[in-house]
C-alpha positions in Angstrom: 172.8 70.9 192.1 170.0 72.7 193.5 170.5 75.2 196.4 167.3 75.1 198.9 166.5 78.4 201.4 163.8 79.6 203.0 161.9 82.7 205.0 160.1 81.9 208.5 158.7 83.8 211.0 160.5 83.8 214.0 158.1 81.4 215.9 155.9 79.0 214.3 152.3 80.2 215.1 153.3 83.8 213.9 152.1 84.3 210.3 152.0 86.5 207.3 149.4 87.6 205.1 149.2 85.3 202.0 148.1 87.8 199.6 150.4 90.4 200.4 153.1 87.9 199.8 151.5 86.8 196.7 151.5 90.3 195.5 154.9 91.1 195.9 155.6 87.8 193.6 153.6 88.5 190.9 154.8 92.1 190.9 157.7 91.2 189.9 156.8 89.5 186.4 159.5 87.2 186.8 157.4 84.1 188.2 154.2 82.3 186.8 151.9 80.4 189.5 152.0 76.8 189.0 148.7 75.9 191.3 148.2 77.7 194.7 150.8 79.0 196.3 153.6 77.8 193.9 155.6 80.1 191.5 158.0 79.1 189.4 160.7 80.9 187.5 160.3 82.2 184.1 163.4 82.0 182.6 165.5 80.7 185.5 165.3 77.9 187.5 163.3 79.3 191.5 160.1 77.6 192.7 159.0 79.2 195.1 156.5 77.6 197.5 153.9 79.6 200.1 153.0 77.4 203.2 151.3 77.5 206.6 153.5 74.4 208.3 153.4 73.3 212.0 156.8 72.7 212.0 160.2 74.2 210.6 161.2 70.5 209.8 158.4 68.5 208.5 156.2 70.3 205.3 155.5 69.9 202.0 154.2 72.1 198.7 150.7 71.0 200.0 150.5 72.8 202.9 149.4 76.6 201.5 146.8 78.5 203.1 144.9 81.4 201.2 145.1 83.6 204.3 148.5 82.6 206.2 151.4 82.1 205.5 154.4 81.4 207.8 156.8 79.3 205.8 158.3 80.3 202.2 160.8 77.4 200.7 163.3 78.7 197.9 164.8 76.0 195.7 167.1 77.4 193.3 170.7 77.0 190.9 171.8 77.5 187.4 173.2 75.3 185.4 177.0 75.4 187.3 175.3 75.5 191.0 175.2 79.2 191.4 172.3 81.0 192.4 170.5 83.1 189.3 170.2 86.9 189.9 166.7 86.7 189.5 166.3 84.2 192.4 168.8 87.0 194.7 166.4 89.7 193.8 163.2 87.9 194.9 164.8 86.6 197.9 166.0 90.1 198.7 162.5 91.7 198.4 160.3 88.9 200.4 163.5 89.3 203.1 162.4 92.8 203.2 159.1 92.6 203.2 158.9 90.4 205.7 161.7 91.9 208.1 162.9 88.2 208.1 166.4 86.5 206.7 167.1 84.6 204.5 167.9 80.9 205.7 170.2 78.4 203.5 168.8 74.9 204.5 171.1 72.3 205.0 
């Protein structure tokens, strides 16, 4: 069972700075980059995908941008459905970072 989240800006054409995003990531040395603007967890399940979307509701791993970012997807679980404490302490940090929640996608 896989739990999916995710971090917005609060309206669609507000964005964030890619890099500083991308950063804060690799910083942590929990994550290796998968192709552009894709991480995925080292020893726990999280992929983390960086996007510039035109809509909350219709996006996919395709849409990164280098420079902007407004859209970050979580996906996420262990074994048993809970969420590792790796993927709480990433989703902690880019919550802060960003001033934004964290949203549970339904």
């Amino acid at each position: 069972m896989y739990l999916y989240y995710c971090i917005h800006t609060k309206e669609v054409h507000f964005t964030w700075k890619t890099k500083m995003i991308e950063k804060c990531i690799e910083q942590t040395g929990m994550f290796l980059k998968s192709y552009e603007g894709n991480y995925e967890g080292i020893d726990f399940f999280c992929l983390l995908s960086l996007m510039k979307v035109e809509n909350w509701d219709s996006w996919n791993d395709k849409d990164y941008d280098c420079e902007q970012t407004n859209y970050i997807s979580i996906i996420t679980s262990d074994s048993r459905g809970n969420i590792p404490e790796q993927s709480i302490k990433i989703m902690k940090k880019l919550s802060k970072l960003l001033s934004e929640d964290i949203l549970l996608e339904s």
